[in-house]
TORVEX-446736 format. One record per residue: residue number from 1; residue in three letters; x, y, z of N, C-alpha, C, CB in turn. Coordinates in steps of 0.02 Angstrom, whole numbers. Glycine has a CB too. Layout:
<nodes>
NODE  pos  code  n.east  n.north    n.up  ca.east  ca.north   ca.up  c.east  c.north    c.up  cb.east  cb.north   cb.up
NODE  NUM   Ala       X        Y       Z        X         Y       Z       X        Y       Z        X         Y       Z
...
</nodes>
This chain:
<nodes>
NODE  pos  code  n.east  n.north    n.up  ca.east  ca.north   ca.up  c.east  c.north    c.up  cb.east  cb.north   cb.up
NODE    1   Unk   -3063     1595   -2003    -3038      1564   -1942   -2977     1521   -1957    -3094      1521   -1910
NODE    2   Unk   -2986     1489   -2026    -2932      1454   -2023   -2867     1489   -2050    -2947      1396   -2055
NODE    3   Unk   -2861     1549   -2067    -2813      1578   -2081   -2780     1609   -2039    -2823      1606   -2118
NODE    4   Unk   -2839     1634   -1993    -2801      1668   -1932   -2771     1605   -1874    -2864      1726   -1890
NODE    5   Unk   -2797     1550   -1879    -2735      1514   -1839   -2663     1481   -1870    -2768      1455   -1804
NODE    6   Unk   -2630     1515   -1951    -2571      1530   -1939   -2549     1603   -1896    -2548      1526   -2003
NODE    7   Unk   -2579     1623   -1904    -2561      1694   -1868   -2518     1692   -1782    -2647      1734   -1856
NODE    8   Unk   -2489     1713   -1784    -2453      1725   -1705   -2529     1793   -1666    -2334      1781   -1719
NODE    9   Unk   -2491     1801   -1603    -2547      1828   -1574   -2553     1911   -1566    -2550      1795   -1510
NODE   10   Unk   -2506     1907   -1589    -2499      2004   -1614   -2527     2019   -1662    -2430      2039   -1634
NODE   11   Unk   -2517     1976   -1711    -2521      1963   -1792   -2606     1969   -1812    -2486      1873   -1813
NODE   12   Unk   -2647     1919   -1760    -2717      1888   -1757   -2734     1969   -1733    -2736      1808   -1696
NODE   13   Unk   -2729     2006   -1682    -2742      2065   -1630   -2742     2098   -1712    -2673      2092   -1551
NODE   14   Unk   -2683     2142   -1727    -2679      2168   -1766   -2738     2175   -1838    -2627      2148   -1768
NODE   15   Unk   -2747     2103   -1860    -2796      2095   -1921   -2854     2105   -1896    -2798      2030   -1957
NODE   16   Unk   -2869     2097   -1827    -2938      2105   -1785   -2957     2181   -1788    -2930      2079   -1701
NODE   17   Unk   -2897     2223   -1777    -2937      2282   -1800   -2951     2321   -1839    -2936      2309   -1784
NODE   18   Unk   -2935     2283   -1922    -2959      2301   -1969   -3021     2324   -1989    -2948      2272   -1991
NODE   19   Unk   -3075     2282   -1962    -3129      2266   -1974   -3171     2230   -1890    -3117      2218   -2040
NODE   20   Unk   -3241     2245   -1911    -3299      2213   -1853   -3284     2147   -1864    -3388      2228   -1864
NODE   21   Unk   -3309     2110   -1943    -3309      2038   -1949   -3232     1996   -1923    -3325      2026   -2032
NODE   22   Unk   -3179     2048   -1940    -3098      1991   -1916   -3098     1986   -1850    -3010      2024   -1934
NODE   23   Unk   -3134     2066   -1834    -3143      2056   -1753   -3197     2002   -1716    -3164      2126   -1725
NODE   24   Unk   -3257     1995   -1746    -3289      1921   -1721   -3217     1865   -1737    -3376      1895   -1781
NODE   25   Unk   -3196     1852   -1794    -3158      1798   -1796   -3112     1800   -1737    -3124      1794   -1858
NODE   26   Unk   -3066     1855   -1732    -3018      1830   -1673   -3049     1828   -1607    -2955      1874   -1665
NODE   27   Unk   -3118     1859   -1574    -3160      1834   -1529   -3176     1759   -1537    -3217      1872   -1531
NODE   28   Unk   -3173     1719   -1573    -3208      1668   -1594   -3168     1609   -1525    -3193      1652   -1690
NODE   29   Unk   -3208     1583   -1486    -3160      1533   -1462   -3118     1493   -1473    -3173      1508   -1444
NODE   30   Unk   -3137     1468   -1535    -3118      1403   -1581   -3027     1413   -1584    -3165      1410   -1676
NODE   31   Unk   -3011     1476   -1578    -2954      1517   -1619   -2919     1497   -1540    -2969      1619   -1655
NODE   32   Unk   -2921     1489   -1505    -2879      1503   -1439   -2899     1436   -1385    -2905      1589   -1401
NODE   33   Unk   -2881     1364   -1431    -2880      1329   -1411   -2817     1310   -1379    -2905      1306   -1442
NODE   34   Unk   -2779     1337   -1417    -2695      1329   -1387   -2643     1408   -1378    -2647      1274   -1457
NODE   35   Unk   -2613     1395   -1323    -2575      1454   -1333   -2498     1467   -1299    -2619      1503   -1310
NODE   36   Unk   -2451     1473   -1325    -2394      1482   -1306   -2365     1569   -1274    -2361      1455   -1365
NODE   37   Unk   -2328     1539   -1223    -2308      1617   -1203   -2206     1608   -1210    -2346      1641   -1092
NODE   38   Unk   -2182     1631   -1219    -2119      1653   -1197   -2050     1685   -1174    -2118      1647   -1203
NODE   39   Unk   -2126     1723   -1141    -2096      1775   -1058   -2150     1793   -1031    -2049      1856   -1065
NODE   40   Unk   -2137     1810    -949    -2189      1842    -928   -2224     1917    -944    -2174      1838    -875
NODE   41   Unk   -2189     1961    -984    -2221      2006   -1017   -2276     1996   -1049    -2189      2026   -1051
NODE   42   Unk   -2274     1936   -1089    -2303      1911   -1144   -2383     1909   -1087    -2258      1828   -1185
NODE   43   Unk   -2369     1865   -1032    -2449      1874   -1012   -2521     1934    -986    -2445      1838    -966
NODE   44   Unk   -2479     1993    -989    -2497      2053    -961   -2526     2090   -1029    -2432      2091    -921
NODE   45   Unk   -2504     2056   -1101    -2518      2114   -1159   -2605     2068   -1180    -2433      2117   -1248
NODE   46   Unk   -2649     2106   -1220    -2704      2098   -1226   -2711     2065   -1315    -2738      2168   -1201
NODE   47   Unk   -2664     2028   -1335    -2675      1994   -1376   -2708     1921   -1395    -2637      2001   -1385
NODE   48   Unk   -2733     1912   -1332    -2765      1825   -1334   -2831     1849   -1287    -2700      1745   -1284
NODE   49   Unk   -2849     1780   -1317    -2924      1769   -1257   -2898     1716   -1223    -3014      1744   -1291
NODE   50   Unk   -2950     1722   -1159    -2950      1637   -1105   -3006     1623   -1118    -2941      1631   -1012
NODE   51   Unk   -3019     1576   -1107    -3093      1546   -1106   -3080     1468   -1095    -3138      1561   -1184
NODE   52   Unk   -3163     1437   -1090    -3164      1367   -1092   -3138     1334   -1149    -3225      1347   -1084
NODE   53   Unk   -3120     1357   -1207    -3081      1310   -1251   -3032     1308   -1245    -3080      1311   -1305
NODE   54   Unk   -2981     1329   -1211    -2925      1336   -1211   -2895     1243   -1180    -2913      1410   -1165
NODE   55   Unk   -2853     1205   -1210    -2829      1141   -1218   -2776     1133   -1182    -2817      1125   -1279
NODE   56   Unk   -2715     1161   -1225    -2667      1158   -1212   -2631     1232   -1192    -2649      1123   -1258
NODE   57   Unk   -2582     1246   -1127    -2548      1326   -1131   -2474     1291   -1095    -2601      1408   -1068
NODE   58   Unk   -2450     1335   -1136    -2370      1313   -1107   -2330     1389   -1118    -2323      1235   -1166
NODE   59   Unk   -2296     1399   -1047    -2257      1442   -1034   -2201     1452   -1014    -2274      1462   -1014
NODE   60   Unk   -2135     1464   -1065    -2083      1444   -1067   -2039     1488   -1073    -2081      1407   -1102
NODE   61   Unk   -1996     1508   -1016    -1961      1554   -1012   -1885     1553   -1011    -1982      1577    -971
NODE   62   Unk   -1865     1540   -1083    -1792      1524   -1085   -1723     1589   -1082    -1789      1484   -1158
NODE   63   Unk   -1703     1614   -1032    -1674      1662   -1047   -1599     1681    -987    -1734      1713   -1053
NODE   64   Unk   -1576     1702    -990    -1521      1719    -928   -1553     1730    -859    -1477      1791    -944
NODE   65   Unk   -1603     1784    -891    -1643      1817    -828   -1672     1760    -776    -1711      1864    -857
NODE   66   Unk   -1671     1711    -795    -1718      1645    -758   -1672     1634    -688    -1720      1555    -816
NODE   67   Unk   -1587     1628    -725    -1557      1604    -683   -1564     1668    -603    -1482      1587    -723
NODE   68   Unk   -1590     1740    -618    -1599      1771    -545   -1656     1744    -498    -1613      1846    -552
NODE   69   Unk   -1715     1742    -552    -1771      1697    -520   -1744     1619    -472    -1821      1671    -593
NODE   70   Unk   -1709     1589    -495    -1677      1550    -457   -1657     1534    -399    -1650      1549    -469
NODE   71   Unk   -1628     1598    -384    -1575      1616    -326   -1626     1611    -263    -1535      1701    -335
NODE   72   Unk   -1606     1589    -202    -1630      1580    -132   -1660     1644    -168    -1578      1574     -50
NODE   73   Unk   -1735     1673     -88    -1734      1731     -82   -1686     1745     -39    -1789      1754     -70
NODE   74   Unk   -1662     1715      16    -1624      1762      64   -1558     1763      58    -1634      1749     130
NODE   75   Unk   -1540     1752      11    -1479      1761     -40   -1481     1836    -100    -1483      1683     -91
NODE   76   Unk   -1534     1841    -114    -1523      1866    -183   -1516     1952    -142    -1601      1845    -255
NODE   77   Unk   -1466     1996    -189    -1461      2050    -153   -1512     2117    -183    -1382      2065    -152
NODE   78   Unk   -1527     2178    -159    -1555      2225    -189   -1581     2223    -243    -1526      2262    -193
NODE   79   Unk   -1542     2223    -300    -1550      2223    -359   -1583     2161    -392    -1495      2237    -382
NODE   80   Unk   -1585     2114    -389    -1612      2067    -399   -1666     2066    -347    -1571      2018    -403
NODE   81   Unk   -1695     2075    -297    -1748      2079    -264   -1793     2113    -323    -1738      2117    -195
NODE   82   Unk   -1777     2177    -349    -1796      2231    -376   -1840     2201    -426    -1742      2274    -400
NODE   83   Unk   -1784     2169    -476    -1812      2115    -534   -1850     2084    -536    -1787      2075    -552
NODE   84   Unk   -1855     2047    -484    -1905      1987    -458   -1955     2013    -460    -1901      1954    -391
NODE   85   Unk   -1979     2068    -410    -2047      2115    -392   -2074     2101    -434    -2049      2188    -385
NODE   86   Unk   -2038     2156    -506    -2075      2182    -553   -2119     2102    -596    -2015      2235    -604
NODE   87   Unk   -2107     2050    -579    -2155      2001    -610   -2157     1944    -567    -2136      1980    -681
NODE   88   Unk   -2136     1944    -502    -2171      1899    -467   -2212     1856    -453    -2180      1907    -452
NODE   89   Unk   -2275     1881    -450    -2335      1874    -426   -2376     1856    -548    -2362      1976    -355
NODE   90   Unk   -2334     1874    -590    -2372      1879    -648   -2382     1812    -665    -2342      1919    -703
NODE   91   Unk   -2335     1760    -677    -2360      1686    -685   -2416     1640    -656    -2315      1655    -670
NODE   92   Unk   -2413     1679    -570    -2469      1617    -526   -2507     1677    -545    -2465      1582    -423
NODE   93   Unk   -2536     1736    -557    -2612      1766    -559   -2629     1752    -612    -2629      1836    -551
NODE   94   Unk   -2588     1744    -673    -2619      1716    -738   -2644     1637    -738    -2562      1724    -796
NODE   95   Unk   -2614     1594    -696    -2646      1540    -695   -2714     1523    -664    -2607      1508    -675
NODE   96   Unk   -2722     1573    -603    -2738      1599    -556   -2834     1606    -619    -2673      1676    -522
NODE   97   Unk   -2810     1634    -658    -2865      1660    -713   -2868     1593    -744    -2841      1730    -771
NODE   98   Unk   -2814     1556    -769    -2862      1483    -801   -2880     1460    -754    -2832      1420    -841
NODE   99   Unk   -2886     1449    -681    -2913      1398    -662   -2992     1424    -670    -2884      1376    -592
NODE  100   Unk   -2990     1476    -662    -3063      1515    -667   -3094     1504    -733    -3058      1598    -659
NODE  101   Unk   -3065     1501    -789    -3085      1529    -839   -3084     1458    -903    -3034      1599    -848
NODE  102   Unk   -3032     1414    -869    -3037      1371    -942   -3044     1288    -889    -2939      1382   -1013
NODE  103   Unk   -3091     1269    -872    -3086      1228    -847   -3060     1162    -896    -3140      1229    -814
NODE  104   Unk   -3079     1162    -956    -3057      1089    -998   -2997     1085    -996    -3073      1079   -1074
NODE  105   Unk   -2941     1124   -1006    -2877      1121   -1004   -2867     1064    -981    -2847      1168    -972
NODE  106   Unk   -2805     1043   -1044    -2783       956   -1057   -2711      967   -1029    -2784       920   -1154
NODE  107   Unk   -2661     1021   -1067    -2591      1017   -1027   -2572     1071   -1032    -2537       972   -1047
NODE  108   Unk   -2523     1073    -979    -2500      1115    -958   -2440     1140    -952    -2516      1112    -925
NODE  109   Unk   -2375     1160    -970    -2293      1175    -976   -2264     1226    -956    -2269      1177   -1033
NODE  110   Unk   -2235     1228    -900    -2202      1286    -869   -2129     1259    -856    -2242      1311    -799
NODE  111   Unk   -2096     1304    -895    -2016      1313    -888   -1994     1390    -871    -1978      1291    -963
NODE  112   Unk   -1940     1373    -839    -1902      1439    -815   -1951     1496    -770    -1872      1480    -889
NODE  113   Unk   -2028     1453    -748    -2057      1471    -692   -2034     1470    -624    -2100      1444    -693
NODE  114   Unk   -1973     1517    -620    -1946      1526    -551   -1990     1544    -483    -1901      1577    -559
NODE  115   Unk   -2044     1565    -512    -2080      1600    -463   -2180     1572    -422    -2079      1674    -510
NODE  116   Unk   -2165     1515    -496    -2232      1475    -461   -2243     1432    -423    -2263      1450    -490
NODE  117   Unk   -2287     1432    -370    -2315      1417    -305   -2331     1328    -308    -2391      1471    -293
NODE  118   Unk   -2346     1293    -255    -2374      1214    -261   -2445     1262    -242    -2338      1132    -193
NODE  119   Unk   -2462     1300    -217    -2511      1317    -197   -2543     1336    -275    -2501      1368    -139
NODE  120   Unk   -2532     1356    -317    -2543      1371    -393   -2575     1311    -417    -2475      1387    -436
NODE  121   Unk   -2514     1284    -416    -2510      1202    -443   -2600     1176    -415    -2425      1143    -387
NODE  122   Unk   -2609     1165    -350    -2640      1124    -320   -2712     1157    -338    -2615      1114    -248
NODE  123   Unk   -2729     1232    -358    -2762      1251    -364   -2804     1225    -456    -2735      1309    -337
NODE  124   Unk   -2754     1231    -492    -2743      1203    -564   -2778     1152    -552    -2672      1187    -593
NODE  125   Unk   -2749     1097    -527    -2766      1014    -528   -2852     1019    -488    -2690       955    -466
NODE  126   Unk   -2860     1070    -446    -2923      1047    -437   -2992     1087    -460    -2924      1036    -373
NODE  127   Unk   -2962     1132    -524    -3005      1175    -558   -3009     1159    -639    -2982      1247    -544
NODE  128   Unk   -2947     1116    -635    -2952      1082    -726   -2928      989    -705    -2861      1138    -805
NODE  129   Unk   -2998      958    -690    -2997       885    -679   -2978      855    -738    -3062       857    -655
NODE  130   Unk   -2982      874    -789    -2975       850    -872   -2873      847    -869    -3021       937    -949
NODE  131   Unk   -2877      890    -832    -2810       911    -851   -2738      829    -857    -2791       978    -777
NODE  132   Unk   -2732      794    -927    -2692       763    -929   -2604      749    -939    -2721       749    -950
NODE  133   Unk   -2581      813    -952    -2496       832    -962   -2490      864    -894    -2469       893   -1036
NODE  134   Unk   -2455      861    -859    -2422       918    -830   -2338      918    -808    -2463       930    -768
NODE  135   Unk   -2322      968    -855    -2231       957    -838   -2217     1029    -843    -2173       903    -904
NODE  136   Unk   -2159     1027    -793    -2098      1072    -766   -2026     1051    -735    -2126      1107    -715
NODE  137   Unk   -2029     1132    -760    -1955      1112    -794   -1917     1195    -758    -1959      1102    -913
NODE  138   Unk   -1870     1157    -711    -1835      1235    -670   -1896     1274    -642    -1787      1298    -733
NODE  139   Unk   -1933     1248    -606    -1968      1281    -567   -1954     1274    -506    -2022      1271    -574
NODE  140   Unk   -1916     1315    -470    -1879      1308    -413   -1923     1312    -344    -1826      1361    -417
NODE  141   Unk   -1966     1330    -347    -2015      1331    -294   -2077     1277    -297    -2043      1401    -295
NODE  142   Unk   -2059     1235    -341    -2112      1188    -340   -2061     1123    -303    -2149      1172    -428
NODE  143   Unk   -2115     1097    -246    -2074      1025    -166   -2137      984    -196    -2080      1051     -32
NODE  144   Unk   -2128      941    -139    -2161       876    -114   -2235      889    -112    -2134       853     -40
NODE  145   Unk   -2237      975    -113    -2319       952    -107   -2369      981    -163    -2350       979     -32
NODE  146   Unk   -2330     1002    -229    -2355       979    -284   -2373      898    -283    -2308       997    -335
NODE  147   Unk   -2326      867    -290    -2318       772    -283   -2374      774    -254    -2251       724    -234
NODE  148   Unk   -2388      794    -202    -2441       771    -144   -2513      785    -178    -2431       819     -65
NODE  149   Unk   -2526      850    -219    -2577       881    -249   -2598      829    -315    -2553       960    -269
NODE  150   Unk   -2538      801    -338    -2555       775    -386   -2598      697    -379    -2496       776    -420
NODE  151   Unk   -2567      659    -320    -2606       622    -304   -2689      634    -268    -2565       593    -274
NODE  152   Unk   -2693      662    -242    -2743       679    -224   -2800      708    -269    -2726       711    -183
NODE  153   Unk   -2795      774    -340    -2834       780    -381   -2790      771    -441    -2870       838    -374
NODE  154   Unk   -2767      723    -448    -2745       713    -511   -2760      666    -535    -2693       716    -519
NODE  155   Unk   -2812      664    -557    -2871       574    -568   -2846      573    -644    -2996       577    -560
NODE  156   Unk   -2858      631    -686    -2857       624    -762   -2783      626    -778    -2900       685    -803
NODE  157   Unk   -2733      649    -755    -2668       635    -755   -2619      573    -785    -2663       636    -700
NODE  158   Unk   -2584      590    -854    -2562       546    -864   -2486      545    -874    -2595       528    -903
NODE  159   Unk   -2460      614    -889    -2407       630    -908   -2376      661    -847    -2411       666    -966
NODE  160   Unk   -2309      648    -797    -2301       721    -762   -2213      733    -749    -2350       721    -676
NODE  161   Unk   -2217      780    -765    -2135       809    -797   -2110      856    -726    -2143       878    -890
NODE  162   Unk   -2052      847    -690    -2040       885    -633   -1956      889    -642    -2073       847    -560
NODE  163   Unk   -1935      917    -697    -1856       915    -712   -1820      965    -690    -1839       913    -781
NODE  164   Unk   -1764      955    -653    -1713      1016    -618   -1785     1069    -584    -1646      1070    -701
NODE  165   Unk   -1812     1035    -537    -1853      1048    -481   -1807     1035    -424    -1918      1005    -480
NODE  166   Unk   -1773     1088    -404    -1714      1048    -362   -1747     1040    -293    -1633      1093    -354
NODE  167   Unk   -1799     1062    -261    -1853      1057    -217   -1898      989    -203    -1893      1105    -239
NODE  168   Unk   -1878      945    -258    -1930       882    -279   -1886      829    -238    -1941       860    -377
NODE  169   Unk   -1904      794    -190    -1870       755    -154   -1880      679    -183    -1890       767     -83
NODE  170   Unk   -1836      628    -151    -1821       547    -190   -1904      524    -162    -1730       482    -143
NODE  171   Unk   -1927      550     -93    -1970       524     -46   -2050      555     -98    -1951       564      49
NODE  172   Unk   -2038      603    -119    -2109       639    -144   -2121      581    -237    -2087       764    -161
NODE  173   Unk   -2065      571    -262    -2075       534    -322   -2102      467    -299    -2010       526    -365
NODE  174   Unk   -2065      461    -256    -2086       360    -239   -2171      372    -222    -2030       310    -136
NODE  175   Unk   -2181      431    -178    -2252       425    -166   -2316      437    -236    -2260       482    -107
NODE  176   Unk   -2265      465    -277    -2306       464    -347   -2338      396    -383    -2257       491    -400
NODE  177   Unk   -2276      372    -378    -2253       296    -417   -2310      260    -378    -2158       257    -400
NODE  178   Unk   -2327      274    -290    -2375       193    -273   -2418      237    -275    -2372       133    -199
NODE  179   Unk   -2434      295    -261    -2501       316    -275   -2545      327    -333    -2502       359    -254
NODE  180   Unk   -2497      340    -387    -2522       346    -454   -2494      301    -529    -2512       417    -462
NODE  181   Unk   -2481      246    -507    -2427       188    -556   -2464      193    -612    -2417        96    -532
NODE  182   Unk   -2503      224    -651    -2525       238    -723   -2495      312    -745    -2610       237    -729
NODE  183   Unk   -2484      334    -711    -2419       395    -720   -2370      391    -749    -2389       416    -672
NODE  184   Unk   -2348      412    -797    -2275       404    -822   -2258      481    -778    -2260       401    -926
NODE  185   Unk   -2188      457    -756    -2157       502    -727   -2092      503    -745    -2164       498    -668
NODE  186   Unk   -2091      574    -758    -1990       591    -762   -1977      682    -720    -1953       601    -893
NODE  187   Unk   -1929      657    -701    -1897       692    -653   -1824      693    -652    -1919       671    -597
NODE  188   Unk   -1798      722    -727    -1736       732    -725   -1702      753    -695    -1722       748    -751
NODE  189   Unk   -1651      749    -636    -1610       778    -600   -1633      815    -535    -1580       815    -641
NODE  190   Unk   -1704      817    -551    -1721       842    -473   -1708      821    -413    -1774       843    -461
NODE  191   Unk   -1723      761    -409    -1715       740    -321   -1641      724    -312    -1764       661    -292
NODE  192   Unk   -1567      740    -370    -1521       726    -346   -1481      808    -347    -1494       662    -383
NODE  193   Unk   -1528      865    -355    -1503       924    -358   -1501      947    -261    -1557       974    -417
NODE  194   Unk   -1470      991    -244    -1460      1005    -188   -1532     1044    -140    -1397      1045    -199
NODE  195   Unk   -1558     1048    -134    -1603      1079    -109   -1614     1152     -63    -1618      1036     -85
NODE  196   Unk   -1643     1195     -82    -1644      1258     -58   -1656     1235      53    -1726      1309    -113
NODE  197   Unk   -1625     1281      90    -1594      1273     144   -1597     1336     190    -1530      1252     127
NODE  198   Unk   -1639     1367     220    -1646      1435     244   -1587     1438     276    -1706      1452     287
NODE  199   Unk   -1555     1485     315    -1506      1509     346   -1486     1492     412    -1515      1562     345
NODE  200   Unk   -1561     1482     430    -1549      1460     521   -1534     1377     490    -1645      1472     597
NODE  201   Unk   -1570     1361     463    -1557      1258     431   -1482     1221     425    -1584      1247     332
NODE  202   Unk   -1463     1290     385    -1387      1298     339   -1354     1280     423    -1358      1403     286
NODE  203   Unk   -1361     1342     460    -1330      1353     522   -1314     1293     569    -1370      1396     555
NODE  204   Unk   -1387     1249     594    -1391      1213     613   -1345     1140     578    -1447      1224     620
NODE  205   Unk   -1367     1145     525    -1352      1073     498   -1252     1092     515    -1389      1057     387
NODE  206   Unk   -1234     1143     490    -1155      1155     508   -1138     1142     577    -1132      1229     496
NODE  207   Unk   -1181     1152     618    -1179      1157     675   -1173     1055     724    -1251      1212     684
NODE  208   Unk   -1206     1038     695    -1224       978     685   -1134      943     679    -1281       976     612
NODE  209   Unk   -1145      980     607    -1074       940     607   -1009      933     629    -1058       939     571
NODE  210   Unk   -1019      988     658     -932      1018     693    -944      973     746     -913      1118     725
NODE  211   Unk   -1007      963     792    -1027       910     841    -981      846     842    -1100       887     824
NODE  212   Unk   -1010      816     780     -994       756     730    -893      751     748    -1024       786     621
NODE  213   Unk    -887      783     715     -809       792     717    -791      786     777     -780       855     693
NODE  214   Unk    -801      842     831     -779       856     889    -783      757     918     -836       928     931
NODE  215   Unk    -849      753     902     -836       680     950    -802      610     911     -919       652     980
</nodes>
């Protein structure tokens, strides 16, 4: 056991099917207390277990491709629709599975999660109460009512990271700060990034302003 946690998780898979006994070892819970991903491919291949030991998972997706995830949807054209599809929905169903599956989970790290939900989020916080880290980072679809989720089941909460969340408003942090003042909070650049704006909004607010002028 203790050899196989230098092992990466291809590496562990691989020695597992040498043999019955390596294969109890990499079944072993003990082994998959922590686990890193870095891409969403990575969560679809059958090299790890979930379970209740699982501590710590952080999923970190550093790459060009992030910046399409980004983009409005009603902006992004064909081709990038296309992209998106194909892993959409893969980040929130895998979490979707810890909340089911590892309730102790201590923290949690999602970067370049363009595509995960507050509805995810809120589900997390009230299926892993233990849960004490939680930070993100360019998750463009995470607003105010993560913030909101966190006060409400975020009792064990000590750490919470919401950086270039350009969705995270000045109004949703302050409500962190009096609702949860044993929180350390950072929120790099989010609430002064521009905020996503549907089309009819865009319209209006322009609309608004030519008003402004005219009078």
């Amino acid at each position: 056991l203790h050899l196989f946690s230098f092992l990466d998780k291809n590496s562990r898979k691989s020695l597992a099917k040498t043999c019955h006994k390596l294969l109890e070892v990499f079944q072993d819970p003990l082994l998959w207390s922590l686990l890193n991903f870095h891409s969403p491919v990575e969560l679809k291949k059958d090299n790890f277990l979930l379970g209740p030991a699982l501590k710590y998972l952080s999923i970190c997706w550093y790459s060009e491709r992030v910046k399409v995830c980004n983009i409005e949807d009603w902006m992004k054209n064909n081709f990038q629709k296309d992209f998106c599809n194909r892993h959409e929905n893969t980040v929130n169903d895998f979490l979707l599975e810890v909340c089911n599956r590892c309730p102790n989970l201590l923290s949690l790290t999602l970067s370049g999660c363009g595509h995960v939900t507050d509805d995810c989020i809120l589900l997390l916080l009230k299926n892993c109460p233990n849960l004490k880290a939680l930070k993100l980072e360019n998750c463009v679809r995470i607003t105010d009512q993560t913030l909101e989720a966190v006060t409400l089941y975020g009792g064990s909460l000590q750490t919470l990271h919401v950086d270039f969340c350009r969705n995270i408003t000045q109004t949703g942090l302050e409500r962190v700060r009096e609702k949860c003042p044993s929180v350390t909070l950072r929120a790099e650049r989010s609430a002064n990034m521009i905020p996503d704006n549907k089309p009819e909004k865009k319209w209006m607010l322009e609309k608004a302003s030519r008003k402004l002028v005219q009078l």
